[in-house]
C-alpha positions as CSV (number, residue, x, y, z in Angstrom):
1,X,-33.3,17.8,15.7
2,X,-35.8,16.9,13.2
3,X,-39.9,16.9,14.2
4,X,-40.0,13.4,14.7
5,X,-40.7,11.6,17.8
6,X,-37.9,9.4,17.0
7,X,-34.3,10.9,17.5
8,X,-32.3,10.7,14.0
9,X,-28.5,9.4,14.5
10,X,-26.1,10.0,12.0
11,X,-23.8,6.6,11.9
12,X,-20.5,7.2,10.1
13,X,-19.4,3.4,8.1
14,X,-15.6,4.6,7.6
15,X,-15.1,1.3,5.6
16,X,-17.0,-1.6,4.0
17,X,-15.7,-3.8,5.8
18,X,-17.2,-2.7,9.0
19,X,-20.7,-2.0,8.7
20,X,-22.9,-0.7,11.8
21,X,-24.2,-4.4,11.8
22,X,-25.8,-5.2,15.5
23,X,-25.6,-2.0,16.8
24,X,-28.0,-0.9,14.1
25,X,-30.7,-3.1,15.2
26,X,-30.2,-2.3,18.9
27,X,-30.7,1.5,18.3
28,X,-34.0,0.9,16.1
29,X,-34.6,-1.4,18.9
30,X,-34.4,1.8,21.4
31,X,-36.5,3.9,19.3
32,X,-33.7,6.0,17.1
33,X,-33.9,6.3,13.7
34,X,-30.7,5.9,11.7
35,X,-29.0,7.5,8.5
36,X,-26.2,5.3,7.6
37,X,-23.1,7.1,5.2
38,X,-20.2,6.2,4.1
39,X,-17.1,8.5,5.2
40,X,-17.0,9.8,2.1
41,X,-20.8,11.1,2.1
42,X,-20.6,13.5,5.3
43,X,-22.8,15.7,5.9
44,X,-21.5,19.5,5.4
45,X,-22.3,19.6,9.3
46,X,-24.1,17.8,12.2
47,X,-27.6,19.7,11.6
48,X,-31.0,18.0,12.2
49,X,-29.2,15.1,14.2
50,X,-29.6,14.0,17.6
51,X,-26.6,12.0,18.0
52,X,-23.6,10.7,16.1
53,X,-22.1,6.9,16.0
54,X,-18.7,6.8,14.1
55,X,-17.7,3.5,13.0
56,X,-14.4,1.4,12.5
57,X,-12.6,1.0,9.1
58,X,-8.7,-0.4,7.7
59,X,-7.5,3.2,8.1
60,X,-5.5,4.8,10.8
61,X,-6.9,7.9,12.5
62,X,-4.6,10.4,10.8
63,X,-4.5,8.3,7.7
64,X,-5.5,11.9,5.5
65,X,-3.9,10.5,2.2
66,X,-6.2,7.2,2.3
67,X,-8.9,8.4,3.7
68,X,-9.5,12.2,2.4
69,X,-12.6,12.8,4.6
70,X,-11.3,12.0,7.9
71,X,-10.1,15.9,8.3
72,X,-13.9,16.6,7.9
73,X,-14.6,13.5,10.3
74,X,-12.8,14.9,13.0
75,X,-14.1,18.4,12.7
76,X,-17.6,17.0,13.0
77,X,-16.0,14.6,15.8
78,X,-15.1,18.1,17.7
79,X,-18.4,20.0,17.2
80,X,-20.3,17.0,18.6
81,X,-18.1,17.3,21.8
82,X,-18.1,21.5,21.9
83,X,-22.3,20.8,21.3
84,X,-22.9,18.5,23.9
85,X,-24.0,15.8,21.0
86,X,-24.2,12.6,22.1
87,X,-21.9,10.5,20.5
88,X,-20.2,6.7,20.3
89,X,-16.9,6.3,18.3
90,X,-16.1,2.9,18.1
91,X,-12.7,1.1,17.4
92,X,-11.3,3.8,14.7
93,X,-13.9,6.1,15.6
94,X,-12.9,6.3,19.4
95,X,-9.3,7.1,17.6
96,X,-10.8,9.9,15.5
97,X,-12.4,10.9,18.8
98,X,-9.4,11.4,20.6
99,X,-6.8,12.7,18.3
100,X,-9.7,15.2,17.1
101,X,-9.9,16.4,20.2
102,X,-6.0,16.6,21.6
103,X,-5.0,12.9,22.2
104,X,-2.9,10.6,20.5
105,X,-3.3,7.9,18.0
106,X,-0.1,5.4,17.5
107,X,1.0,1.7,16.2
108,X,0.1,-0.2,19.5
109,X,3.3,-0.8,21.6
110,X,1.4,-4.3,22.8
111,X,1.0,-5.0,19.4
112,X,-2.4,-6.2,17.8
113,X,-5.5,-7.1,19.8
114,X,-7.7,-9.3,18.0
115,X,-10.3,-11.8,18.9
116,X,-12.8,-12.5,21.9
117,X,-11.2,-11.0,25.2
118,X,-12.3,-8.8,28.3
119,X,-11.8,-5.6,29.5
120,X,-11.6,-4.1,32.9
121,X,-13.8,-1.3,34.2
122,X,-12.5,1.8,35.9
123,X,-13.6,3.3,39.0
124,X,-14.9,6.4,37.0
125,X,-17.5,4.0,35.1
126,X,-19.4,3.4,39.2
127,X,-20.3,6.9,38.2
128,X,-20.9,6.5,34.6
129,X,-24.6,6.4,32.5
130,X,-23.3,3.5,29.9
131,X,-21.2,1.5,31.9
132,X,-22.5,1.8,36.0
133,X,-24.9,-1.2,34.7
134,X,-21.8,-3.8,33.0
135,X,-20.2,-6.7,34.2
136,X,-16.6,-5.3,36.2
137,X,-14.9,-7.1,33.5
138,X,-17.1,-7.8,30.0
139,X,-16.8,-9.4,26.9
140,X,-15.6,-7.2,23.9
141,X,-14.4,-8.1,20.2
142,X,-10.8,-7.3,19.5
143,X,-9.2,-6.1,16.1
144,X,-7.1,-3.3,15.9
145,X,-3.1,-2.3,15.0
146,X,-3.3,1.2,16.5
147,X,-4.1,2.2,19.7
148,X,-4.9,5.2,21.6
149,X,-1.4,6.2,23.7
150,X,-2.7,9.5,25.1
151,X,-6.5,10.3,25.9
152,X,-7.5,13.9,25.4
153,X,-7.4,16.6,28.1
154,X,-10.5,15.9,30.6
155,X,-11.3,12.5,28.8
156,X,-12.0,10.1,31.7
157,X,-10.9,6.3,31.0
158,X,-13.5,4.2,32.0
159,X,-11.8,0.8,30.9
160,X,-8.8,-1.2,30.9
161,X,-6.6,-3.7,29.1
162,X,-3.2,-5.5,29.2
163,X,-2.6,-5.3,25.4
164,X,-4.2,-1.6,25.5
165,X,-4.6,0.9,28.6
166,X,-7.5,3.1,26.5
167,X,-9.8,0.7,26.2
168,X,-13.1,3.2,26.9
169,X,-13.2,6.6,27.6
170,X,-15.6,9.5,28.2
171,X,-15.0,13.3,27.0
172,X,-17.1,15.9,27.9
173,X,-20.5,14.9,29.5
174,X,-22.3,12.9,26.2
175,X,-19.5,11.6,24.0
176,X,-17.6,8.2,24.9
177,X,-14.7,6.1,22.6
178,X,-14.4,2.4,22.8
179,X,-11.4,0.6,21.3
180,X,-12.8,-2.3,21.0
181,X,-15.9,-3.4,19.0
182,X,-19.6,-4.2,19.9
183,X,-21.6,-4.1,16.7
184,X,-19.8,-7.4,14.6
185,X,-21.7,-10.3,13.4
186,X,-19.4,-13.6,13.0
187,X,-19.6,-13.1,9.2
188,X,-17.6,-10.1,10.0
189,X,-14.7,-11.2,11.9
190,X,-13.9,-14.3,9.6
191,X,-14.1,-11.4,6.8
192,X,-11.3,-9.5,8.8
193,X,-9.7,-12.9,9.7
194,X,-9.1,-13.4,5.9
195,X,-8.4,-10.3,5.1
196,X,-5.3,-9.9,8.0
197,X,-3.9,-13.8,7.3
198,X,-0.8,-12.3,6.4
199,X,-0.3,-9.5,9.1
200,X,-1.1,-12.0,11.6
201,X,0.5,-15.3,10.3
202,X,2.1,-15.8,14.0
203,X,-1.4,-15.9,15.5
204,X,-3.6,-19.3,15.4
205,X,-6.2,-17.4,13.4
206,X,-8.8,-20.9,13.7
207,X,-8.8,-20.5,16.8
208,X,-9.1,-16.7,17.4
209,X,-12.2,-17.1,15.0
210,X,-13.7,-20.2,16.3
211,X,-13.7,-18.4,20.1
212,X,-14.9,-15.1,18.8
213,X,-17.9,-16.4,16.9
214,X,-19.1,-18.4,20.0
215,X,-18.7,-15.6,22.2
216,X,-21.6,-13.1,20.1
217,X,-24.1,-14.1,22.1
218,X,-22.3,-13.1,25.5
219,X,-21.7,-9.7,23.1
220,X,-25.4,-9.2,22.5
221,X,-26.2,-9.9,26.4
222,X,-23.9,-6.9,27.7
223,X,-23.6,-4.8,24.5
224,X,-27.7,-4.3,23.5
225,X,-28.5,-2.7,26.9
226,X,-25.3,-0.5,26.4
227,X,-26.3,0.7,23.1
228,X,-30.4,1.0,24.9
229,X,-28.7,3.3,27.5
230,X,-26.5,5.4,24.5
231,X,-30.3,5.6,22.9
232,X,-31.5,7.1,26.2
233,X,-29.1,9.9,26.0
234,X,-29.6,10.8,22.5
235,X,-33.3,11.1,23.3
236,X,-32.7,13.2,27.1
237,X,-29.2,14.4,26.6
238,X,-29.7,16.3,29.9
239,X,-30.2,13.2,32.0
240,X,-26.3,12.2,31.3
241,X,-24.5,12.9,34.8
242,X,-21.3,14.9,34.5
243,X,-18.3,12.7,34.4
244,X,-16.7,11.1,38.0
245,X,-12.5,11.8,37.4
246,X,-12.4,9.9,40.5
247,X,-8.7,8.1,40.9
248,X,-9.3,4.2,40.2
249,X,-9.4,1.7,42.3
250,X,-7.9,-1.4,40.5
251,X,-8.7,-4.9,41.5
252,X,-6.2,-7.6,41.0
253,X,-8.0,-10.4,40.9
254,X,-9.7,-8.8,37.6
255,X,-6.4,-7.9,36.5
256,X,-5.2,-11.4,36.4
257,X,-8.2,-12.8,34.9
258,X,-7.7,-10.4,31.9
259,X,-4.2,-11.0,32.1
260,X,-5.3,-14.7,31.6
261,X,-7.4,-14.3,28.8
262,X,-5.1,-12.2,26.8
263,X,-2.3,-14.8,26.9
264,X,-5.1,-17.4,26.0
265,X,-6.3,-15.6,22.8
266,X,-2.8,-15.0,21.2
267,X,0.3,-17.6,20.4
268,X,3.4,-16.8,22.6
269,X,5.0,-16.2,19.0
270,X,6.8,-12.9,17.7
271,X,3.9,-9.8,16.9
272,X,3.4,-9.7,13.2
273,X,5.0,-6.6,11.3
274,X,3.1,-3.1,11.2
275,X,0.1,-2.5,8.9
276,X,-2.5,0.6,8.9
277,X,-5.2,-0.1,11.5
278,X,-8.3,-2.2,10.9
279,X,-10.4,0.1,13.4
């Protein structure tokens, strides 16, 4: 770490198109300072940081040939875990987080995800330092292709979907993965609506839009005390409790509410074809 007071996190912006947005201001917010680079500008290693955000981007996880950096991505992705770094991946960056460290990335067998929906919390998150304090069932931001199909060995899931099982994870005692995403701003996710029109012709984009801008400020309300408590950890590392592996303890009536809204944010009409993964 460097000298001063405030922690410096590196935060990885695999793609233009999804900058660090909210999430930068919430960590300021909590006292961190921030160095923002492009996947392409890495650092040689994770020296002088305190903790490490990795960011989403149009790439899939193993995706070498477009992305030449992401071999170096996911090295740094598996010194942070080995270190004890604390670290966030988001969207593509929980996907880097778990196939750098033994799980497995793959075209989502649910097909996309995209919009305003919830997720379910496992029992393992009771035990859990970023998400003991959230709502059993909060809003998230949808937009992803690829999913995670396998966590890595000793990952803990700490969340749930029906259009994707991995929805949050935690490996190792300071590094959690969430598929979804926390830090857009509505500018964001019309960009991405735009940009996937094609890929997702069988979805009533308007509508997926219209719902997913109105629901930011829900986003904010959940998603700025999560980043706080990430901040916390970054500054006391040590005060992160091991990991609870505890079996789950599902509820249905949560189930059938997400089960609900994931039918209400998608047409009954045939998936759209593959494309790479918009992290």
């Amino acid at each position: 770490m460097t000298g001063s007071a405030q922690p410096l996190v590196l935060v990885v912006e695999n793609s233009p198109s999804d900058p660090v947005g909210r999430l930068a201001e919430w960590l300021r917010a909590a006292d961190l300072r921030l160095e923002i680079v492009s996947g392409a500008d890495l650092p040689a290693d994770l020296a002088g940081f305190a903790g490490l955000v990795v960011l989403g981007g149009p790439m899939g996880a193993n995706d070498d040939v477009i992305a030449p950096w992401l071999p170096h991505e996911r090295a740094l992705l598996r010194a942070a875990v080995s270190s004890e770094l604390p670290t966030l991946g988001v969207c593509l960056g929980a996907q880097l987080l778990a196939a750098a460290n033994g799980g497995r990335v793959q075209r989502n067998p649910a097909g996309p995800e995209v919009g305003a929906q919830l997720v379910a919390k496992r029992g393992a998150a009771a035990n859990d330092p970023l998400f003991r304090p959230l709502p059993i069932t909060p809003d998230v931001l949808q937009w992803h292709f690829d999913a995670i199909t396998s966590l890595p060995p000793g990952a803990v899931q700490l969340a749930s979907s029906p259009g994707a099982e991995h929805q949050a994870f935690r490996l190792g005692r300071v590094a959690w993965g969430v598929q979804f995403h926390i830090e857009t701003t509505p500018a964001t996710v019309r960009a991405w609506a735009r940009g996937d029109a094609a890929e997702l012709a069988d979805y009533d984009l308007d509508a997926i839009v219209e719902r997913a801008v109105r629901v930011h400020d829900d986003l904010a309300e959940t998603w700025a005390p999560f980043a706080a408590a990430f901040a916390g950890v970054v500054r006391d590392p040590a005060s992160a409790n091991a990991p609870d592996a505890a079996p789950d303890d599902p509820i249905a009536a949560a189930r059938a509410a997400l089960a609900a809204e994931a039918g209400a944010a998608r047409m009954p009409l045939p998936m759209p074809g593959l494309r790479h993964d918009d992290g």
